[in-house]
LOLO-827170 format. One record per residue: x, y, z of N, C-alpha, C in turn; residue in three letters. Coordinates in steps of 0.05 Angstrom, whole numbers, plus 5000, padded with zeros to 4 digits. Layout:
BEGIN
XYZXYZXYZala;...
# end
This chain:
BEGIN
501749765000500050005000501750255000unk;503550295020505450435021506850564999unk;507950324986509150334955506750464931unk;505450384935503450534906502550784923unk;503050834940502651144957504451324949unk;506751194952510251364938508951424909unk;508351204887509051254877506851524851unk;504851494868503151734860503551904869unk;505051924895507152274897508952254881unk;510552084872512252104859511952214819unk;508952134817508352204789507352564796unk;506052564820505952854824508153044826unk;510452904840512653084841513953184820unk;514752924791515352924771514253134753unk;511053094755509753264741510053594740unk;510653634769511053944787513654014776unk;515253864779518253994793519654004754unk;517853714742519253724712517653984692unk;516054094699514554284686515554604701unk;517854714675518354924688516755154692unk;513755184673512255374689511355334716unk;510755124726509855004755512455134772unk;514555064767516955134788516355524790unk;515855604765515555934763513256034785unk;510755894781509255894801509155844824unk;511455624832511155594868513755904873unk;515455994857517756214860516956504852unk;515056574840514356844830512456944847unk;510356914861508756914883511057084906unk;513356874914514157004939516757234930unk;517857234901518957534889517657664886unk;514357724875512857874878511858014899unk;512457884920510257914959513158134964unk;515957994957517858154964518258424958unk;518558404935519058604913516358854921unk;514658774912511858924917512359114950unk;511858934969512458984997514059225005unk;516559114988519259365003517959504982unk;516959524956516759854938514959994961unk;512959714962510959984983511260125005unk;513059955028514660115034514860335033unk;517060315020519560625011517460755002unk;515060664984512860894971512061065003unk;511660905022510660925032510761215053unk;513561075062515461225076516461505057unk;516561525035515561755026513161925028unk;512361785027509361985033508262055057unk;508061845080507761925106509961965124unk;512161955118514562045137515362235132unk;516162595145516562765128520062725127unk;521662885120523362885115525563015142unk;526862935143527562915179529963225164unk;531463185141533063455139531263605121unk;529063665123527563885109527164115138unk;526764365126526464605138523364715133unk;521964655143519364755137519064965135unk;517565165119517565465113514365555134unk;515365705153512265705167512566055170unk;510366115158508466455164507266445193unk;509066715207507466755231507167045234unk;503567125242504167385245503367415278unk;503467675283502667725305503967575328unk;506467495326507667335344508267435370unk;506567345397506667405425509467465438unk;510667635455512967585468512267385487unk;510567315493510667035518512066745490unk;511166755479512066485461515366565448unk;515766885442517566865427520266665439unk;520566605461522966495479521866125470unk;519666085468518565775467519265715442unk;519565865415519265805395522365815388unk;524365925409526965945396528365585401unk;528265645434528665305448527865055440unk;525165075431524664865428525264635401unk;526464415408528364305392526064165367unk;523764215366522064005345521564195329unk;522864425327521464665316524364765293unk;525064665274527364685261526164955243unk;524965075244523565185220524065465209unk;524365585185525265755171522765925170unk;522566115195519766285196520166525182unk;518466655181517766935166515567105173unk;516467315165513067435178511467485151unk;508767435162506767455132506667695118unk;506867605099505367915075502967835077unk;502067605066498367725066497567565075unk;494867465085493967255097493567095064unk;491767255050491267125030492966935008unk;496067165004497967054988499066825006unk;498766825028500566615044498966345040unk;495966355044493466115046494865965014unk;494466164992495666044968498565964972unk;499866014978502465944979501965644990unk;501165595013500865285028499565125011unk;498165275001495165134975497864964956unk;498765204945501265104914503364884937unk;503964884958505864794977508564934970unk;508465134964511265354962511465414994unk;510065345012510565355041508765155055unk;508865165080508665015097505265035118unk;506565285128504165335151503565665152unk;501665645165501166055165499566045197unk;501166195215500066155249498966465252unk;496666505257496066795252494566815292unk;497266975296496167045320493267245326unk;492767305351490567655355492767785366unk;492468035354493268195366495068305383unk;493068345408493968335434493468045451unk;494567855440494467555442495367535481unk;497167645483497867585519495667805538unk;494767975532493868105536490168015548unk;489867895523487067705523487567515534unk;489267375541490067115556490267255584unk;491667395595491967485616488567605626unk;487067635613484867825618482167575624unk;482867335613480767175601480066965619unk;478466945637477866745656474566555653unk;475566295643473966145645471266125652unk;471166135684468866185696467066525686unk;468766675689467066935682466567045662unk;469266975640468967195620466467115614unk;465966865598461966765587463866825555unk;464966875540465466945513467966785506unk;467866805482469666585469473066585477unk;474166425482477266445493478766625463unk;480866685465483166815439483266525433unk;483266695404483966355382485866365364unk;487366245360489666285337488966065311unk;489566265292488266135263491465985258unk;490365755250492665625234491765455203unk;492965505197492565385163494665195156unk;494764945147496764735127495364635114unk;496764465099495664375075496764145083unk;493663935080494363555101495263375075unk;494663535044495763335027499163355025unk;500563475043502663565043504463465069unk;505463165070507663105089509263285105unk;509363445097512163695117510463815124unk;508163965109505964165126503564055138unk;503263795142501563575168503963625181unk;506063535191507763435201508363735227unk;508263945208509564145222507764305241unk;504464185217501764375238501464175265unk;502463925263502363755287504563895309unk;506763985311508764055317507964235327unk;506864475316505564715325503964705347unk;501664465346498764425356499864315389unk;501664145384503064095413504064235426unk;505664485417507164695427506364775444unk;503964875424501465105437500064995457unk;499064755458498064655476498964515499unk;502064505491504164515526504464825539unk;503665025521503365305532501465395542unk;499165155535496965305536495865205572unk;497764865574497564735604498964905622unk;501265025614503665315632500965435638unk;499965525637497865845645496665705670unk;495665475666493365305695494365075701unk;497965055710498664765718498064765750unk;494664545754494064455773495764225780unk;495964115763496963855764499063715739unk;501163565747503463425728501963065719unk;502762995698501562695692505162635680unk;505162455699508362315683512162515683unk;511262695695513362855700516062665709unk;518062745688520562615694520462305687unk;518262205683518261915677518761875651unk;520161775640521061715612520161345599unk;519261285621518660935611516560865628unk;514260995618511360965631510560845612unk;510760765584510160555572511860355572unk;510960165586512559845591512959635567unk;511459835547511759475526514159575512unk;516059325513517859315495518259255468unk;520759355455520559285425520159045414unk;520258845433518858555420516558625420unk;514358685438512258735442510558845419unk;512659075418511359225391510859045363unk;514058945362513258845337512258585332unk;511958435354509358255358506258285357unk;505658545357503558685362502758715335unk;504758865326504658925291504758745271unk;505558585277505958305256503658155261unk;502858055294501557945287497858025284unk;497558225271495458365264494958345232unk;497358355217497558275186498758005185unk;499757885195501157495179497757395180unk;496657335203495357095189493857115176unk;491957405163490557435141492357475118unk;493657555118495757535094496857215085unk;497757095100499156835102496456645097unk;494456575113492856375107491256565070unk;491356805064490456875036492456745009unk;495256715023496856665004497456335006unk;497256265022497155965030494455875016unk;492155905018489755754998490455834975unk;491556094967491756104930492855884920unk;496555894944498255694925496755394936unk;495655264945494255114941492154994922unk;490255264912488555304894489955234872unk;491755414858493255324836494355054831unk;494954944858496554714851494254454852unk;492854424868490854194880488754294847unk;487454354834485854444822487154384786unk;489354364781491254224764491054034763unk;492253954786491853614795489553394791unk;487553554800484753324795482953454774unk;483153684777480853734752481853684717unk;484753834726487153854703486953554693unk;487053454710487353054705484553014682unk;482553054686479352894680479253184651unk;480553384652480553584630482353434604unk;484253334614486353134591486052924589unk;484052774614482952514595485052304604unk;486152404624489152234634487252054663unk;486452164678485152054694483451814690unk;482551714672482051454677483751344671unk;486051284663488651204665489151094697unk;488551244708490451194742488151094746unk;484951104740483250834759482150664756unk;483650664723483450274721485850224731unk;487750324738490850204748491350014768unk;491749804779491949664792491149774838unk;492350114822491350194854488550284860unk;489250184887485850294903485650574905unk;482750614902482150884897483450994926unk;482750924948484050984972485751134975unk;488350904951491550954950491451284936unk;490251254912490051494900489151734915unk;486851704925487451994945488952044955unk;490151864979491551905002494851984983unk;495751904969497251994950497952264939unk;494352314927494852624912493752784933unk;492152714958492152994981496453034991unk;497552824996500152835010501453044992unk;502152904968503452964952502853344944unk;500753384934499953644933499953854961unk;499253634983500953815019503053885008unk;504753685006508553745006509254054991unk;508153944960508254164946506354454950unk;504954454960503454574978504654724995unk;505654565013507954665044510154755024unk;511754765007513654854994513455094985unk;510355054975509855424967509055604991unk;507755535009507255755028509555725043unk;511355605050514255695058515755795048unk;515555865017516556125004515356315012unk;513456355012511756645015511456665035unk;511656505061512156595089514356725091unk;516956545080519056785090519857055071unk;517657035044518057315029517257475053unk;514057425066512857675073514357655105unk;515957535103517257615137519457785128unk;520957725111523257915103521658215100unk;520458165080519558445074517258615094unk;516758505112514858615125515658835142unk;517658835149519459005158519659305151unk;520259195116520459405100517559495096unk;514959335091512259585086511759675105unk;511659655132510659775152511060035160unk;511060325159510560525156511660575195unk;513260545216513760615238515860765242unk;516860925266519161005286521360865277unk;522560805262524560595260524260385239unk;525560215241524859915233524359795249unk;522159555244521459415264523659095266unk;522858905282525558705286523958495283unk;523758315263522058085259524157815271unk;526157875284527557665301527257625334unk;524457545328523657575344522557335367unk;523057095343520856845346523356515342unk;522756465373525156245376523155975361unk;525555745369524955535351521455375361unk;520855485384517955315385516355425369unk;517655715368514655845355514655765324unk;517755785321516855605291515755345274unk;516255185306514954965298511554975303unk;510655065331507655155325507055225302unk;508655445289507555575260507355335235unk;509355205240510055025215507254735220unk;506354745238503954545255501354615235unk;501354865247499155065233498355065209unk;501255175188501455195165500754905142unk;502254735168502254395149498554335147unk;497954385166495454195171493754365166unk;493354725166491954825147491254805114unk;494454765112494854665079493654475069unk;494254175084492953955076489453895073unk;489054195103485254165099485454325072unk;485154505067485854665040485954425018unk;487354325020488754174989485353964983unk;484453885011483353695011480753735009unk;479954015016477154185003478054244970unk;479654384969479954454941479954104915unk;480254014931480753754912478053534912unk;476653664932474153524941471853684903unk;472253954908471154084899471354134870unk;474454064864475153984836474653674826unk;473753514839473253294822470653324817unk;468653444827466253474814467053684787unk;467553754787468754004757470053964731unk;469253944712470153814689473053894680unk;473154154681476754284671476654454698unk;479054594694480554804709479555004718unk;478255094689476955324693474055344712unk;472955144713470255054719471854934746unk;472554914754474654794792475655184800unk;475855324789477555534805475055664803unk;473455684783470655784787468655794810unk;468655564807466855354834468455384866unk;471455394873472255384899471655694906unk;470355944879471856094899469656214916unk;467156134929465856194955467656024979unk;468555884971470255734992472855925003unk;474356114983476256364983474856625003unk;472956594987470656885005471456705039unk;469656485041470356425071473056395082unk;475256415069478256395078479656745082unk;477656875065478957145060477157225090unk;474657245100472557265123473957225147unk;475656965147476556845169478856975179unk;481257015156483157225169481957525166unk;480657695152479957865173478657825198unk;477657685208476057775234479157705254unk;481357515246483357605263485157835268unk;484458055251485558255238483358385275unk;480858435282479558555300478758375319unk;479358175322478757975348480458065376unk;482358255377484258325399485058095409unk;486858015394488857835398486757455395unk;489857325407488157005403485756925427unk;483656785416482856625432483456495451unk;482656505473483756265497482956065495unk;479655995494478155795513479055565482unk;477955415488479555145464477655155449unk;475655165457472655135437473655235406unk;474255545405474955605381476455485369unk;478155235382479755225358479954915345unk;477054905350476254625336473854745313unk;474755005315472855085286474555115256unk;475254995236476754945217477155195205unk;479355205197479555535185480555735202unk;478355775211478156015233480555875256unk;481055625270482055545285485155575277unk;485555625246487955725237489055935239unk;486756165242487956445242488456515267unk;486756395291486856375319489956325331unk;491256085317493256015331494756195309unk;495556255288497456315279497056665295unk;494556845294495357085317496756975338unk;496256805355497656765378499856665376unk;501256565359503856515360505956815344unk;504756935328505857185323505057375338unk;503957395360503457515379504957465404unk;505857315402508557125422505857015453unk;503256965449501557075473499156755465unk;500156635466498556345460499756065481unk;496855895476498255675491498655415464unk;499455305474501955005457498854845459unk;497254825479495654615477493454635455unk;492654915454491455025429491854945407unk;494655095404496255035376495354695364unk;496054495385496454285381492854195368unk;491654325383488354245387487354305354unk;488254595347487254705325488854495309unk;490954415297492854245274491053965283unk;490753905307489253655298487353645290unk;485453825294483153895281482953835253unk;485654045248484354005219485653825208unk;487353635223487953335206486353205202unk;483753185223481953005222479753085199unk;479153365205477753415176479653365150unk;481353375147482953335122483053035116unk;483252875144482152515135480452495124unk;477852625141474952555135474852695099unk;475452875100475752965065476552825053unk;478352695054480252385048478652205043unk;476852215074474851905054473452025028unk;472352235039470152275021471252274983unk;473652414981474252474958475852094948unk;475051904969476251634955473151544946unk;470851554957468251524952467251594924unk;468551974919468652024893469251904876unk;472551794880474351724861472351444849unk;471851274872469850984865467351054847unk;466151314839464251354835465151404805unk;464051334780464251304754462251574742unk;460251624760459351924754459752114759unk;461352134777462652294784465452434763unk;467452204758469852224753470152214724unk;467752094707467752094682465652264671unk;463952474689461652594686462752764652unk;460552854642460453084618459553324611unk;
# end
């Protein structure tokens, strides 16, 4: 039994590995995730990061002597000021982005502040007009800069009270933290999306591709049991299967680094050897349910086209499942969830890129879906026995 098991992975492997568009397909997927990733990136970080040696051009009129001392000191404030010519020419100027910002004091700005009390005045506090332009990285960047200033000047006038004074590490989570936090909010919707494709492509070749060329009844008059034949082309299409989403796992780990838009770079070395094997638990035995729906679903289907047609409400429910891990706040505890198929995948893979899971889970969810991937097993050998099925028109 064993032996005619080999050797229908072995016609599968042949088939895969000797067909150099197949090899292009399990390798172009994860240069693409790469490639794509870091451009967006760097697109990225252009656009929402401003430029750390730019000088912002900021219009100020009516500038207070209480601030003029705040605005020299203060080190976030690199900026190449001027005093306005017009309100108007200046609004256009930010408009074209030939500048930055325009801070239009009142007047007698300390004057009204000194005079202006909450409880009694009853009339509107002094207001300072500020204008940027938000399609503009340096002039968001710099009206933010401003808006803080003013409103650390604005706590100077009525400090009842300090929040955090002198404390510099009142946020406790560390940079693993962070970028456990961050990662694992995008892998498992990303990863279980790219994991059913390369499955899709490959499982959907295999059986439908087979009964489309007329090659398939070949293998079931063959001396093997239909049995053999499944258990054969679910393994064999896993392996190859597990081959492709372990390219594209470690594209989008390399590059994930690079799209993420933060303070820095983030550190995706993060995750010792259990967590990789939890992941690799996950990944295997998600795959194989995958291979084994998709293959369930392509032998009813005459060609290719009519199999990628047909699985893809089954995609809608795979694409459903990693978002809702995307807003679930973090993994599941109780076990229940993770005897729900699919979903029990996105569960453990948040929690293990979250570094914030238990092993017994992990283990709970991968057997899960072994057993559904058996039970698919029988069913698609039931198929294979079935002559209306496999020779339908």
């Amino acid at each position: 039994m064993k032996s005619n098991i080999f050797t229908v992975m072995q016609k599968e492997f042949a088939r895969f590995f000797g067909d150099k568009r197949m090899l292009i397909m399990l390798l172009l997927p994860a240069i693409l995730i790469y490639v794509l990733y870091s451009f967006m990136g760097s697109a990225m970080q252009k656009m929402y990061m401003p430029d750390e040696a730019y000088s912002p051009k900021v219009y100020i009129a009516n500038m207070p002597d209480s601030l003029k001392d705040a605005w020299q000191w203060s080190e976030l404030l690199p900026f190449g000021t001027a005093d306005i010519p017009d309100i108007t020419a200046a609004k256009e100027k930010i408009t074209l982005k030939e500048a930055d910002l325009c801070v239009i004091f009142p007047v007698d700005f300390d004057t009204e502040v000194a005079a202006y009390d909450v409880q009694t005045s009853g009339g509107p506090a002094p207001n300072i007009e500020i204008y940027y332009n938000s399609t503009d990285t340096n002039s968001q960047n710099a009206y933010g800069i401003i808006v803080a200033l003013l409103d650390r000047y604005e706590n100077t006038l009525a400090n009842k009270f300090d929040i955090n004074r002198d404390i510099a590490d009142s946020d406790t989570a560390t940079e693993k933290d962070t970028a456990a936090n961050i990662i694992s909010s995008l892998m498992p919707m990303l990863l279980l999306i790219f994991l059913y494709s390369g499955c899709m492509s490959i499982a959907t070749e295999s059986i439908a591709g087979e009964k489309e060329r007329g090659t398939i009844g070949a293998l079931l008059v063959s001396p093997l049991k239909r049995s053999q034949l499944a258990i054969g082309k679910i393994l064999s299409l896993g392996v190859l299967s597990f081959l492709s989403g372990l390219v594209t796992a470690l594209a989008m780990i390399l590059s994930l680094g690079k799209m993420i838009v933060v303070e820095g770079n983030i550190d995706v070395n993060i995750y010792n050897s259990q967590d990789y094997l939890c992941l690799a638990l996950i990944i295997l035995s998600t795959i194989l349910l995958f291979v084994t729906l998709i293959s369930i679903i392509s032998a009813f289907a005459k060609t290719v086209k009519e199999a990628t047609t047909t699985i893809m409400p089954l995609m809608i429910i795979v694409i459903l499942a990693g978002i809702s891990g995307m807003f679930s706040g973090g993994a599941q505890t109780d076990p229940i969830y993770y005897l729900i198929p699919i979903y029990n995948s996105v569960q453990a893979m948040s929690g293990v890129f979250s570094l914030d899971y238990s092993t017994i889970n992990v283990i709970i969810a991968g057997l899960t879906n072994l057993v559904f991937a058996c039970a698919g097993g029988f069913i698609l050998t039931k198929m294979f026995n079935s002559e209306k099925v496999m020779f339908s028109k």
